[in-house]
C-alpha positions as a Markdown table, in Angstrom:
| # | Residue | x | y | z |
|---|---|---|---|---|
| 1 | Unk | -6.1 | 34.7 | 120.5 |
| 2 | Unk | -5.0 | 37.8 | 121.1 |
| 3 | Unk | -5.4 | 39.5 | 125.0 |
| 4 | Unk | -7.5 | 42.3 | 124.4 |
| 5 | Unk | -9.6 | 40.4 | 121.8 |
| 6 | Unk | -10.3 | 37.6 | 124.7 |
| 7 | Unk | -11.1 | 40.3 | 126.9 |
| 8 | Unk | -13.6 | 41.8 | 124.6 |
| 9 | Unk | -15.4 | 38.9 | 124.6 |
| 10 | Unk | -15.1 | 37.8 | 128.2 |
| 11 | Unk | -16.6 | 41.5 | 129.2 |
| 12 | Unk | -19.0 | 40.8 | 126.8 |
| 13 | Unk | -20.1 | 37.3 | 127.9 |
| 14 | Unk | -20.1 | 38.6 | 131.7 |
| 15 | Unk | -23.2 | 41.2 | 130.9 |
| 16 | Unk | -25.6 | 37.8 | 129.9 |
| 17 | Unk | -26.6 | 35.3 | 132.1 |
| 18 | Unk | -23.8 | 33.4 | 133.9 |
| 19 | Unk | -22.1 | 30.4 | 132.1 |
| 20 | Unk | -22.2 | 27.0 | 133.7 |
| 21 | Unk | -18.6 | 26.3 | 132.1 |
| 22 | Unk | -15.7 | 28.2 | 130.2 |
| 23 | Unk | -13.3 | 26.0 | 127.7 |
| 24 | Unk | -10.2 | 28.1 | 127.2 |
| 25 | Unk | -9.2 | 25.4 | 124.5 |
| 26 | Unk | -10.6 | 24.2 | 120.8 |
| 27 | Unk | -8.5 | 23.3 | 118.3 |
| 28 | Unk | -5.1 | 23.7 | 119.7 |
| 29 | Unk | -3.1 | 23.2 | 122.7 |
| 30 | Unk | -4.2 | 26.0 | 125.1 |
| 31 | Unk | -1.0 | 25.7 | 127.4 |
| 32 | Unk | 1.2 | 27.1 | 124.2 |
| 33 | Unk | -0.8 | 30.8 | 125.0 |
| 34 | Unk | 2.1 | 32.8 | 126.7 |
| 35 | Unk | -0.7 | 34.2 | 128.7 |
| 36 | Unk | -3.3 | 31.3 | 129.8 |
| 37 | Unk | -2.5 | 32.5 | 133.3 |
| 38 | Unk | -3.8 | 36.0 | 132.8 |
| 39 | Unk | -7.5 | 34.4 | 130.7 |
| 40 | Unk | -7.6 | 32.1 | 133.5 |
| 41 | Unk | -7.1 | 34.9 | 136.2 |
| 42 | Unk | -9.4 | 37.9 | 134.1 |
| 43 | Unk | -12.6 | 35.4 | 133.3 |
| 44 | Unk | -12.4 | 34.3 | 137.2 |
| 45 | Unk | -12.4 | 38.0 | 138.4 |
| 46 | Unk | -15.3 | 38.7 | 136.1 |
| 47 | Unk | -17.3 | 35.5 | 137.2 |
| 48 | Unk | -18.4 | 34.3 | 133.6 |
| 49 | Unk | -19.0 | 30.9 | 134.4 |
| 50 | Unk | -19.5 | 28.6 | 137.4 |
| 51 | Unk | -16.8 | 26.5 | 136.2 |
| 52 | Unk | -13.7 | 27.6 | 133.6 |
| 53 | Unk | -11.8 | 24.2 | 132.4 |
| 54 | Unk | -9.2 | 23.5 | 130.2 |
| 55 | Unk | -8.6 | 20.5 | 127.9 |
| 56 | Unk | -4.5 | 19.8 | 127.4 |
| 57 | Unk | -2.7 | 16.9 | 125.9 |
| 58 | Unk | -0.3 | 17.3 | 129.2 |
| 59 | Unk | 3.2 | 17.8 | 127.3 |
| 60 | Unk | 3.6 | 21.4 | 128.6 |
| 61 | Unk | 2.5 | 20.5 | 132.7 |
| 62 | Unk | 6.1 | 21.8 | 134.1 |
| 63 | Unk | 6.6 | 23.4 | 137.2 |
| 64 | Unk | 6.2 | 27.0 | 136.3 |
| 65 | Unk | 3.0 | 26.2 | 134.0 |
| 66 | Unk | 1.7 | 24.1 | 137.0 |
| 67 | Unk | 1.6 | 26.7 | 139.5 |
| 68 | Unk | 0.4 | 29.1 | 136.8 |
| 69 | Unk | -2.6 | 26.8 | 136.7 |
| 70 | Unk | -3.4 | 26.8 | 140.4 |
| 71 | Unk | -2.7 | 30.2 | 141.7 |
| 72 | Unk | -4.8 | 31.4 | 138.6 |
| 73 | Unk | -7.4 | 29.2 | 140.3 |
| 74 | Unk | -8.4 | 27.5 | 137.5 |
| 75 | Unk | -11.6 | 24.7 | 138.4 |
| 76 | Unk | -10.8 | 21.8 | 136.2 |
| 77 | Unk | -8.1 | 20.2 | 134.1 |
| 78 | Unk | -8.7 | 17.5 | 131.4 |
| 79 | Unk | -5.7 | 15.7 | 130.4 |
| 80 | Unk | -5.9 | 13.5 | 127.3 |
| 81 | Unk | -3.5 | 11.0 | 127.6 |
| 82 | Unk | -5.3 | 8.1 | 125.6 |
| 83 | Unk | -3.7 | 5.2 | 126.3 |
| 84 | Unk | -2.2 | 2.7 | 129.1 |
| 85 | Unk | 1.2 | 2.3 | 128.6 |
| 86 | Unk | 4.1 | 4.1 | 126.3 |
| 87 | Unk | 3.7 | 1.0 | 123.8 |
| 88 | Unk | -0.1 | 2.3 | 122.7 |
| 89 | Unk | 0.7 | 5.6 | 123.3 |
| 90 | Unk | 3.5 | 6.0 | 120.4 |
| 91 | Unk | 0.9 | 3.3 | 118.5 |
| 92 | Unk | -1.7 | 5.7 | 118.5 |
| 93 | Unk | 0.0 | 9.1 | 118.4 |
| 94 | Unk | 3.3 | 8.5 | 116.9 |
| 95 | Unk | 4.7 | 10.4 | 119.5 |
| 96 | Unk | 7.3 | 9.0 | 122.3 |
| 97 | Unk | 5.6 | 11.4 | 125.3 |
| 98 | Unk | 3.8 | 8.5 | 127.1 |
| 99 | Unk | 6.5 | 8.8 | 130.3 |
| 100 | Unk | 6.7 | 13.0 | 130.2 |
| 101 | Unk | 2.9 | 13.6 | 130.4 |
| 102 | Unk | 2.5 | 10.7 | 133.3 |
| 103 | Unk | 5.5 | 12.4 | 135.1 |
| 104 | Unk | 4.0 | 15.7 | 134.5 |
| 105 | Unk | 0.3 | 14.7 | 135.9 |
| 106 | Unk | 3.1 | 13.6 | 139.4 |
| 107 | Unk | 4.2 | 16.8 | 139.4 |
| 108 | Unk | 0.9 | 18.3 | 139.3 |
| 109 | Unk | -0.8 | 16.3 | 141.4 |
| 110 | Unk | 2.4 | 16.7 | 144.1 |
| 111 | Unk | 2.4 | 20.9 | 143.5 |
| 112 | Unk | -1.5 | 20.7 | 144.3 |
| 113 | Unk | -1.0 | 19.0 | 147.8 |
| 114 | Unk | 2.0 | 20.8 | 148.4 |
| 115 | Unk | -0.1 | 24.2 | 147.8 |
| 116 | Unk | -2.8 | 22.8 | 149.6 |
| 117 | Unk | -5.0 | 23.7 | 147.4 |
| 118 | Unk | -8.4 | 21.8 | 146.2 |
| 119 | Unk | -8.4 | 22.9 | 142.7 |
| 120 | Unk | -7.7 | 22.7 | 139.6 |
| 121 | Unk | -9.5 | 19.1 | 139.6 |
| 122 | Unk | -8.2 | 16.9 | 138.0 |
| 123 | Unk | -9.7 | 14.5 | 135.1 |
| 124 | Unk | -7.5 | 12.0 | 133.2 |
| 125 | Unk | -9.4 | 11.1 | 129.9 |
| 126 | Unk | -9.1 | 8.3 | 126.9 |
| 127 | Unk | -11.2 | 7.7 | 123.5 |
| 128 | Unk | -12.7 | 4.7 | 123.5 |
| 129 | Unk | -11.5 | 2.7 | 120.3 |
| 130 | Unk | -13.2 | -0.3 | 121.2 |
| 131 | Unk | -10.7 | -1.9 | 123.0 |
| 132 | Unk | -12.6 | -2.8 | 126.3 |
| 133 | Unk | -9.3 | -4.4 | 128.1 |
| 134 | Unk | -8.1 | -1.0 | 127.8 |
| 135 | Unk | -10.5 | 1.1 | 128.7 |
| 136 | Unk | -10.9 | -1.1 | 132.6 |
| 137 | Unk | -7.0 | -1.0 | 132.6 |
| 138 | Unk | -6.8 | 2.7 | 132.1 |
| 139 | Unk | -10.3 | 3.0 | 134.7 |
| 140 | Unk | -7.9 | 0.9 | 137.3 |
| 141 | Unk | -4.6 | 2.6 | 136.7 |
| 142 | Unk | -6.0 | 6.3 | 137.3 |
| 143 | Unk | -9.3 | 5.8 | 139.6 |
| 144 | Unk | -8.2 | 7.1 | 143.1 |
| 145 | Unk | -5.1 | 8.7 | 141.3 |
| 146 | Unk | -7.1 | 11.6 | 139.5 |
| 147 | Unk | -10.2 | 13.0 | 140.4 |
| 148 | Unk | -12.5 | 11.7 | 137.9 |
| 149 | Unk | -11.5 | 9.2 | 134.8 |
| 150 | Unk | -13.3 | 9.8 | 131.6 |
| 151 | Unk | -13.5 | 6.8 | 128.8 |
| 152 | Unk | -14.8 | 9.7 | 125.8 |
| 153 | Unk | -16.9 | 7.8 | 122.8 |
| 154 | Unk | -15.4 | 8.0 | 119.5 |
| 155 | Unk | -16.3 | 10.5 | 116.6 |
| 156 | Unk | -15.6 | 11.3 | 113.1 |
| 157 | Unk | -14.9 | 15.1 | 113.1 |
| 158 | Unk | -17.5 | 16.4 | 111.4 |
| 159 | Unk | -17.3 | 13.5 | 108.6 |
| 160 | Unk | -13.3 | 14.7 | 108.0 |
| 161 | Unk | -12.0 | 11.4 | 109.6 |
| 162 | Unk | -13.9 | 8.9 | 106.9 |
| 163 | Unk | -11.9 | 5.7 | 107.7 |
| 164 | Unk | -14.1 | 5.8 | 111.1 |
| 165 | Unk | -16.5 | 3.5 | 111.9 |
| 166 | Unk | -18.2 | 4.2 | 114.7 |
| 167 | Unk | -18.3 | 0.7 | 116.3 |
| 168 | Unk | -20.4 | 2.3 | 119.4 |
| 169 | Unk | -23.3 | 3.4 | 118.1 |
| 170 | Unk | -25.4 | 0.9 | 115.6 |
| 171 | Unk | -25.7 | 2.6 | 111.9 |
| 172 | Unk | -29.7 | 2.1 | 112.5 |
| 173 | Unk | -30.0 | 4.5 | 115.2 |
| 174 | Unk | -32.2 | 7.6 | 114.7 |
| 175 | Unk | -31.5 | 10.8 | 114.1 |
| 176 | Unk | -32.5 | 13.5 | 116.5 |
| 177 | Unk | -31.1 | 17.5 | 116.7 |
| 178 | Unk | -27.4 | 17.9 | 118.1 |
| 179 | Unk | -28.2 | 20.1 | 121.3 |
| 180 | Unk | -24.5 | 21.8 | 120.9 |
| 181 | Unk | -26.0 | 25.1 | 118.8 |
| 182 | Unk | -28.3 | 26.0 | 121.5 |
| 183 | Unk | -26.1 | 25.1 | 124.0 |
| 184 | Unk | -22.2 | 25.4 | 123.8 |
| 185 | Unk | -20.9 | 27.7 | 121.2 |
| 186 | Unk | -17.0 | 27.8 | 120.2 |
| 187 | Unk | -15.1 | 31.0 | 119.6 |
| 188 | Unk | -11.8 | 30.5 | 117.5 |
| 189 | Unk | -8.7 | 32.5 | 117.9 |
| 190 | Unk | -9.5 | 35.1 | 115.2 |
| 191 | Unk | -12.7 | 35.8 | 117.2 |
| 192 | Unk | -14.7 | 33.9 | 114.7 |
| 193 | Unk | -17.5 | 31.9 | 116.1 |
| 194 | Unk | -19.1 | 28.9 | 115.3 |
| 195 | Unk | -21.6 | 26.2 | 116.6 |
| 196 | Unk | -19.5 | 24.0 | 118.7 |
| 197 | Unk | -16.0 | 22.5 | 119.1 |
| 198 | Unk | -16.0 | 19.9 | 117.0 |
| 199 | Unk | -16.5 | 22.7 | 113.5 |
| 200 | Unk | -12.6 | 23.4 | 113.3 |
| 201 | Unk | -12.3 | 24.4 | 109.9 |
| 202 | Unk | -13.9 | 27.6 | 107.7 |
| 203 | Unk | -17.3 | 26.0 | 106.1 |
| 204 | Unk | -21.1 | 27.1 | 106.1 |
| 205 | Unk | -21.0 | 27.1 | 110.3 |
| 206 | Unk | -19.3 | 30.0 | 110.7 |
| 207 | Unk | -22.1 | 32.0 | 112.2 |
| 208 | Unk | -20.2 | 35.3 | 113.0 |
| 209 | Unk | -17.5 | 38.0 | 113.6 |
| 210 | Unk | -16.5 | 39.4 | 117.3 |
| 211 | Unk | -13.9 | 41.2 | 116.0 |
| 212 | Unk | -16.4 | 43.5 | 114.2 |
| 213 | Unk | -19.9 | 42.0 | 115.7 |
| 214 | Unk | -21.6 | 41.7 | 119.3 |
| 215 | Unk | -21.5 | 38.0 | 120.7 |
| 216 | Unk | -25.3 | 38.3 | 122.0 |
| 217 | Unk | -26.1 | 40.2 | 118.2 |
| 218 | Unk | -24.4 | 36.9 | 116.7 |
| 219 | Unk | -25.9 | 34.2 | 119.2 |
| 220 | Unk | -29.4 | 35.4 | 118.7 |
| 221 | Unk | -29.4 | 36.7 | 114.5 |
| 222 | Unk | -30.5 | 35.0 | 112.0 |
| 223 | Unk | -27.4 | 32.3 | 110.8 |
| 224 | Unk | -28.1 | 30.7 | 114.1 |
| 225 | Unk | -31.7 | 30.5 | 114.1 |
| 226 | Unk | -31.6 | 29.3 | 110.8 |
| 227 | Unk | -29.1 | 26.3 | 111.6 |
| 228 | Unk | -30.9 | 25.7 | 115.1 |
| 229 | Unk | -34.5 | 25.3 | 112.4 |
| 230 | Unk | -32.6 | 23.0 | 110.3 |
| 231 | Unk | -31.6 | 20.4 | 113.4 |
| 232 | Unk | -35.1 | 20.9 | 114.1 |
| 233 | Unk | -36.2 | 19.9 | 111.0 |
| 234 | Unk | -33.3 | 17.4 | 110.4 |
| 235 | Unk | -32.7 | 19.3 | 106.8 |
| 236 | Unk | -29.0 | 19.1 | 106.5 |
| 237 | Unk | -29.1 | 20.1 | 103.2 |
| 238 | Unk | -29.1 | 23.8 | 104.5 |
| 239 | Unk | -25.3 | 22.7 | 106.5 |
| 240 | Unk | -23.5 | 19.4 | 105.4 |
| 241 | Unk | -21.5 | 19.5 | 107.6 |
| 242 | Unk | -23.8 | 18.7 | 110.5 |
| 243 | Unk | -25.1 | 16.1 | 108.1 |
| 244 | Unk | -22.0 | 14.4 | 108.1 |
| 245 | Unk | -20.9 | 14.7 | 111.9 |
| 246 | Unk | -21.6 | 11.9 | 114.7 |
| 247 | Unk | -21.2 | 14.0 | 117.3 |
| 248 | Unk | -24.8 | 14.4 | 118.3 |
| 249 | Unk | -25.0 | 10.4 | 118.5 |
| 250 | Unk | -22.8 | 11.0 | 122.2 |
| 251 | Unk | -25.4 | 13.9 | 123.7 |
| 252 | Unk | -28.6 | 13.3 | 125.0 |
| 253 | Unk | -31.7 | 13.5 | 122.9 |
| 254 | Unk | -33.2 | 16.3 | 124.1 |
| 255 | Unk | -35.4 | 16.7 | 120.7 |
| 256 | Unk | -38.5 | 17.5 | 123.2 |
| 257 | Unk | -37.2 | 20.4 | 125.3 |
| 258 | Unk | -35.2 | 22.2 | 121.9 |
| 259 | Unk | -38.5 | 21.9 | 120.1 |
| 260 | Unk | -40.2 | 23.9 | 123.0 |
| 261 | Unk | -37.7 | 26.2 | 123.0 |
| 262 | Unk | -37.3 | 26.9 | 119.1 |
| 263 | Unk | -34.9 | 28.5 | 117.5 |
């Protein structure tokens, strides 16, 4: 995303009521931005959000990036490493990095104290592929190390990952509305904005334009509304895409207080 684009949206967001978090990441890595530093730095003097956070896979934690991080006081960072040693890493992401990012969350953790500084917190976070052994071994090998430990339940990507079986949910269970379209939109890096995080491709959900429209104009128009009706109603026919998504199974039902509020 371009600077001025993000800052068009941040001034934006900064006139409505305050945002319990920012995300400065969706579909890609969000250390690769040349200018994280300065988002970080422009959202916190403009106090969006109670809390900005950002999601990385780790590979790009070096020295320079590190205190980047910090001294753009930046409240949390999520690293998904995944697995519990470099065997299951490369398994799983066909990559050789399992040493680098553990070496880089070191040096992180080591710049932090040395800085004396309390934040960014620090999460270290898996997916839960239903290998329980794993999940307590990674619990053990990073509880006390990092701030918080995070085993995340497994999805399908909006039905795009079809070999999935989603072995923690039972296929029985009930369908109720996803809370994510009244709750967390997503802004892509063309300014384009859609329902949540997990949408990452150009389908029915893209609700808007911030390049050309107003982000309270988009969040309260009529594309919304109308999706926010449909979870309502549970009438996917109106967005397949929801239809095919598990997400909602991993958020609370909150059917009661979303049907009060409307749409």
């Amino acid at each position: 995303m371009k600077l001025r684009l993000y800052q068009q949206i941040i001034n934006q967001t900064a006139k409505e009521k305050r945002l319990k978090v920012l995300w400065l990441n969706k579909d890609g890595e969000p250390l690769l931005h040349p200018e994280i530093g300065k988002m970080i730095g422009y959202a916190k003097k403009k106090k969006v959000a109670d809390r900005i956070e950002i999601y990385t896979n780790g590979l790009l934690l070096d020295r320079l990036t590190v205190e980047k991080l910090i001294k753009a006081k930046l409240d949390s960072l999520v690293v998904s490493l995944d697995a519990v040693n470099r065997e299951s890493f490369l398994k799983l992401k066909k990559k050789d990095s399992y040493d680098q990012i553990v070496a880089n969350i070191h040096r992180f953790l080591r710049k932090r104290r040395e800085l004396k500084a309390k934040k960014p917190l620090l999460t270290v976070k898996m997916v839960d592929l239903g290998r329980r052994q794993e999940a307590e071994k990674f619990k053990k090998l990073w509880g006390g190390v990092a701030d918080n430990v995070v085993i995340q339940l497994l999805h399908n990507w909006e039905g795009s990952v079809k070999e999935i079986f989603n072995f923690q949910f039972s296929i029985h269970q009930k369908r109720y509305p996803c809370n994510l379209p009244w709750l967390a939109p997503a802004i892509n890096w063309d300014g384009k904005i859609v329902p949540c995080c997990v949408n990452f491709r150009e389908n029915e959900l893209m609700m808007g334009d911030l390049k050309i429209q107003n982000l309270a104009e988009v969040w309260q128009g009529g594309k919304f509304k109308k999706l926010r009706q449909a979870h309502l109603e549970q009438n996917f026919s109106q967005f397949p895409t929801c239809g095919r998504c598990q997400y909602w199974r991993q958020l609370p039902n909150m059917s009661f207080w979303l049907r009060r509020l409307g749409a």
